[in-house]
C-alpha positions in Angstrom: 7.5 -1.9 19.1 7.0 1.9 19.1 4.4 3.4 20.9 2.8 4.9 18.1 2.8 1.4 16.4 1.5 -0.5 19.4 -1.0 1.9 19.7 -2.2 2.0 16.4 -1.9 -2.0 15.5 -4.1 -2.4 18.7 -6.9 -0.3 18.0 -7.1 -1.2 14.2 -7.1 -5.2 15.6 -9.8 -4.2 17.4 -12.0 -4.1 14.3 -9.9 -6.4 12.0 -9.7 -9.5 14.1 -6.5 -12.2 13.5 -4.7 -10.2 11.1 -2.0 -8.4 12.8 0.6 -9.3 10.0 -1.6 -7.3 7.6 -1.9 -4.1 9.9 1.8 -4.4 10.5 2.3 -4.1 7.0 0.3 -1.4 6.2 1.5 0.5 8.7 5.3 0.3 7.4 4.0 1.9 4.1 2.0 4.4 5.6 5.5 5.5 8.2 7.6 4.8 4.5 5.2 7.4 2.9 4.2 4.5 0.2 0.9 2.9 -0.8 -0.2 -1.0 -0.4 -2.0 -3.1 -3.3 -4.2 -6.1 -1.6 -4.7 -8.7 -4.1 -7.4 -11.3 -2.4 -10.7 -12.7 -2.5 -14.1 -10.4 -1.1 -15.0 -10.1 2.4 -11.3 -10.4 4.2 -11.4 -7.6 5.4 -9.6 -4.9 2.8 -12.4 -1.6 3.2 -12.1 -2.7 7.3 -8.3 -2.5 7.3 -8.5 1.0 5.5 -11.3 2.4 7.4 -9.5 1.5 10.5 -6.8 3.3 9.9 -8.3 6.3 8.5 -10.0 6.3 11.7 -7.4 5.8 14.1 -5.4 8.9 13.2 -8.4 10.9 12.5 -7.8 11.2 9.0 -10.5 12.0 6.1 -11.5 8.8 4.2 -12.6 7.8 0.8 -13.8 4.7 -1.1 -13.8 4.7 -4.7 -15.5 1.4 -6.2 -13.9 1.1 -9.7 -15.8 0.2 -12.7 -15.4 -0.6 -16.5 -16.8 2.7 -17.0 -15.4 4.6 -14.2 -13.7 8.0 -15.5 -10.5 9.6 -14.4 -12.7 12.8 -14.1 -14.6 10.3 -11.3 -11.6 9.9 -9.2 -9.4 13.3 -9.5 -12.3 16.1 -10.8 -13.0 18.2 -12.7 -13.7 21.4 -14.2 -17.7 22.3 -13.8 -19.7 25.2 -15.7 -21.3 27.5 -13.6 -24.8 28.9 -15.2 -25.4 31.9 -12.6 -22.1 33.3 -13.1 -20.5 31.6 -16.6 -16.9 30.6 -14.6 -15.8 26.9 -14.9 -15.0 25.9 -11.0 -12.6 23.2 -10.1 -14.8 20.6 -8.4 -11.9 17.8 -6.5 -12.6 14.2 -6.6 -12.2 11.4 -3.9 -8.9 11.8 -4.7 -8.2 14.8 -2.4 -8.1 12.9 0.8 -5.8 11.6 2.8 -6.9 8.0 3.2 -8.1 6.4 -0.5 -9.7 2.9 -1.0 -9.8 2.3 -4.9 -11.4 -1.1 -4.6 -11.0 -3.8 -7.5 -8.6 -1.6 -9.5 -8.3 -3.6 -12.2 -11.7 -3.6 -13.1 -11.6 -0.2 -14.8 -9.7 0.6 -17.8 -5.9 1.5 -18.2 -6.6 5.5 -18.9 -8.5 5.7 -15.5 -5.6 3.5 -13.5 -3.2 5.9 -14.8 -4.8 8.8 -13.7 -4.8 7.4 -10.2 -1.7 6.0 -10.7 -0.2 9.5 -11.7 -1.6 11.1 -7.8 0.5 8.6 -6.4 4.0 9.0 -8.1 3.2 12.9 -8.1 1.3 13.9 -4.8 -0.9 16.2 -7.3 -3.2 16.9 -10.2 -2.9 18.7 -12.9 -6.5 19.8 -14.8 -6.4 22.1 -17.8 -2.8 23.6 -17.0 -3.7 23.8 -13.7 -1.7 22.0 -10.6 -3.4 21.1 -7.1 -1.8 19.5 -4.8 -3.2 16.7 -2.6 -3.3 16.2 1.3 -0.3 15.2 2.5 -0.3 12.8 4.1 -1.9 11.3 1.6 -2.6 7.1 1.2 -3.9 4.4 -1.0 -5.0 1.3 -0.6 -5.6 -0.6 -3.8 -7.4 -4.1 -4.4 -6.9 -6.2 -6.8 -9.3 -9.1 -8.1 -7.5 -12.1 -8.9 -6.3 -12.4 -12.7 -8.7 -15.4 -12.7 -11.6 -12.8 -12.6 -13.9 -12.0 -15.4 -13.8 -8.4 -16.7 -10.6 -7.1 -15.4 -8.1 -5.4 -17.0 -4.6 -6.1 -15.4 -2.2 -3.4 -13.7 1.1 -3.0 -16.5 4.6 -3.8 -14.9 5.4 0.1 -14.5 2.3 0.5 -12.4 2.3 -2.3 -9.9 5.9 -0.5 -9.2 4.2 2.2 -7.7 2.9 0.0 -4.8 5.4 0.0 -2.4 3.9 -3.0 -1.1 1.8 -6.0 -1.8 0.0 -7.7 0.6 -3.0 -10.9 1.0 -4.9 -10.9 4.0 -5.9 -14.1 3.4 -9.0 -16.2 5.3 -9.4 -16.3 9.2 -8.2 -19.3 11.5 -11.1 -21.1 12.4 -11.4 -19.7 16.2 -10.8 -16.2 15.1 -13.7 -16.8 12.4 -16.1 -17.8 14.7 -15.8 -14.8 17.1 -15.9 -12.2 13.9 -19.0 -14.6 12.3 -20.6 -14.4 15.9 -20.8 -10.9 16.3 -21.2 -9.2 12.5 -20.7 -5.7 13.6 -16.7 -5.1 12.3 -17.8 -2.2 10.0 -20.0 -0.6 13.4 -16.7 -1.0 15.2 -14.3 1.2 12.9 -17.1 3.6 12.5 -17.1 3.9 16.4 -13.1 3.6 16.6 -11.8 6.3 18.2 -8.7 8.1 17.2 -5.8 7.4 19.0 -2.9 9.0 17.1 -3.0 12.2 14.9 -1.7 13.4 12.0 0.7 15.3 13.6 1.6 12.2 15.1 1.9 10.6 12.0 4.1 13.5 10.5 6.7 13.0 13.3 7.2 9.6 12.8 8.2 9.9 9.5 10.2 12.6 10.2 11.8 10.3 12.6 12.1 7.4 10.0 14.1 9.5 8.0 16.5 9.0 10.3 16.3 5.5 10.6 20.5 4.3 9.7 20.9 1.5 7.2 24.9 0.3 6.8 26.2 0.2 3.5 26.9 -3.3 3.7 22.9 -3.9 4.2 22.4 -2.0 1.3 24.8 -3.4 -0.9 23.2 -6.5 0.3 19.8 -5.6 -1.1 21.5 -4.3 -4.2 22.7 -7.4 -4.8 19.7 -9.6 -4.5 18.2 -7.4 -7.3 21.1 -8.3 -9.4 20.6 -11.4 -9.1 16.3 -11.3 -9.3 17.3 -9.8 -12.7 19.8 -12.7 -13.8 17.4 -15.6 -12.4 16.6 -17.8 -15.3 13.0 -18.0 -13.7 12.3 -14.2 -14.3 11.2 -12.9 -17.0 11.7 -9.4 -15.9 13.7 -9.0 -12.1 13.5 -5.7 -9.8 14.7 -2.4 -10.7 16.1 0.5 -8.8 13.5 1.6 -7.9 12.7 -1.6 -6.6 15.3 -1.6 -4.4 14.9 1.8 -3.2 11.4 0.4 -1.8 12.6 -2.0 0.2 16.1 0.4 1.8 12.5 2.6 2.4 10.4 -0.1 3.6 13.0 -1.8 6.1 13.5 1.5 7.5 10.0 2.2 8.6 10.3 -1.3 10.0 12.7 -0.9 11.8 11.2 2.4 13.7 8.5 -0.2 14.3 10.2 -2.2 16.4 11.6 0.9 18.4 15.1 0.8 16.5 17.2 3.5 14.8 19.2 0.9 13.1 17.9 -1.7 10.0 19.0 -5.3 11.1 19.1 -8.3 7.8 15.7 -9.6 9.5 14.1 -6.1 8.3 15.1 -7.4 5.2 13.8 -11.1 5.6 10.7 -10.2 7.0 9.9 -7.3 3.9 11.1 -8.7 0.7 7.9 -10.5 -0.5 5.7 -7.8 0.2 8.0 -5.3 -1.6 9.3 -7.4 -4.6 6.6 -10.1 -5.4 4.3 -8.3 -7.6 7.4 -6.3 -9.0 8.7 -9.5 -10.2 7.5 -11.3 -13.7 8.2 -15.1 -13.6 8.1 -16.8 -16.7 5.2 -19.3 -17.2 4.2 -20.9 -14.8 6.7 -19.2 -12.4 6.0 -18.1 -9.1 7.3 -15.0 -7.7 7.5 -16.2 -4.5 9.3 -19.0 -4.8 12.0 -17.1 -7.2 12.5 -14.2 -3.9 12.7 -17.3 -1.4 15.4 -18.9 -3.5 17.5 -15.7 -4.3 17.4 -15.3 -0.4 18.8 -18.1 0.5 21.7 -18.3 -2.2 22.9 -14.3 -1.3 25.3 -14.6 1.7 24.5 -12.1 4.2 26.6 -9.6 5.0 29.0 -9.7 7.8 
């Protein structure tokens, strides 16, 4: 693993106990320059895992609690009369930050989802004709109540695509939940982590992921599982292009992870759920899951 990844994996497990598959993770889409959406059940550990972060590479963090009658003036500004001097002045939102928690997304309403949806694809806001752009780097984490949940209002196929990853952090094993049960103070931690990367740091990795190589052949190879997402007779809808161009991203992060300048077909293996699955639509009673595992094994690798 890189040093940079080591280090940062480390001192975010610190704080989020167990879960090193989930820091991994978001660490890939953070190097990729993408944003996560964590679809799981309270108290696992989401706000920890984005705190954490935020804190080990010292950057400025926000949390934005969504709710039915959250605004999109609530999460990107707006413009704010002045009384002493009659001016309207542009007051930013928790949007302009370089770390972003929007917790239980899909419990406000489509126009406000957009609006954060729109900073993500565009890296800016525009309010009454006028454009600001926001911190680079900048990152979201999004959660996601289960669909089962009352009073939610779920994400449209054209914005889940956004996410370049999806990830569940799921419960604790049983000796890891003792020692985090036993001791009550994860939140204390992150607030006393200290940093241990910057965001200059930050800035060269992804300059050096950028140069990450991927072979054709491992690209055609991705290609062609999309195909053949799109042809499966238990999708609905398969990925797109775009799709596909998230997980050529993705695997090359990866990759630098794992101190390589090369993307190798396990990059592949060990990405493909967390890039694809919520990209997917299975037909009733499908599972998304299930459809990636089998289009995996039936698509030959490449030689």
């Amino acid at each position: 693993m890189s040093p940079l990844a080591k280090t940062l994996v480390d001192a975010i497990g610190q704080t989020l106990r167990g879960k090193e598959d989930a820091i991994e993770l978001a660490i890939v889409a953070l190097l990729a320059g993408g944003h996560i959406l964590i679809e799981d059940h309270p108290g696992v550990g989401k706000t920890l895992l984005a705190k954490s972060l935020a804190k080990a590479l010292d950057l400025p963090f926000q949390r934005v609690q969504c709710t039915a009658d959250l605004l999109p003036s609530d999460i990107v500004g707006a413009q704010v009369y002045q009384p002493k001097t009659g001016e309207l002045t542009f007051r930013p939102g928790p949007v302009f930050t370089s770390v972003l928690l929007a917790d239980e997304l899909n419990r406000t309403p489509p126009r406000t989802q957009s609006a954060l949806l729109e900073c993500m694809a565009e890296r800016r806001v525009t309010i009454d004709r006028t454009t600001h752009t926001l911190p680079d780097p900048f990152f979201v984490i999004a959660t996601q109540n289960p669909m089962t949940a009352a009073g939610t209002y779920p994400l449209p196929e054209n914005q889940l695509d956004r996410f370049l990853l999806c990830l569940h952090i799921g419960y604790l094993d049983v000796e890891h939940e003792i020692d985090v049960v036993a001791r009550e103070d994860g939140h204390r931690l992150a607030e006393g982590l200290l940093p241990v990367a910057s965001r200059d740091d930050l800035v060269k990795a992804r300059a050096a992921v950028d140069g990450v190589r991927c072979a054709r052949e491992l690209v055609a190879f991705m290609v062609e599982l999309a195909n053949r997402t799109r042809t499966n007779n238990d999708a609905l809808q398969g990925v797109s292009t775009r799709g596909a161009q998230a997980l050529h991203r993705a695997c090359r992060a990866r990759a630098f992870m794992h101190g390589r300048d090369f993307v190798v077909p396990d990059d592949v293996r060990a990405l493909l759920l967390a890039t694809w699955s919520h990209r997917l639509t299975p037909r009733h009673g499908g599972n998304a899951d299930a459809i990636l595992q089998e289009v995996l094994a039936e698509t030959p690798l490449p030689e």
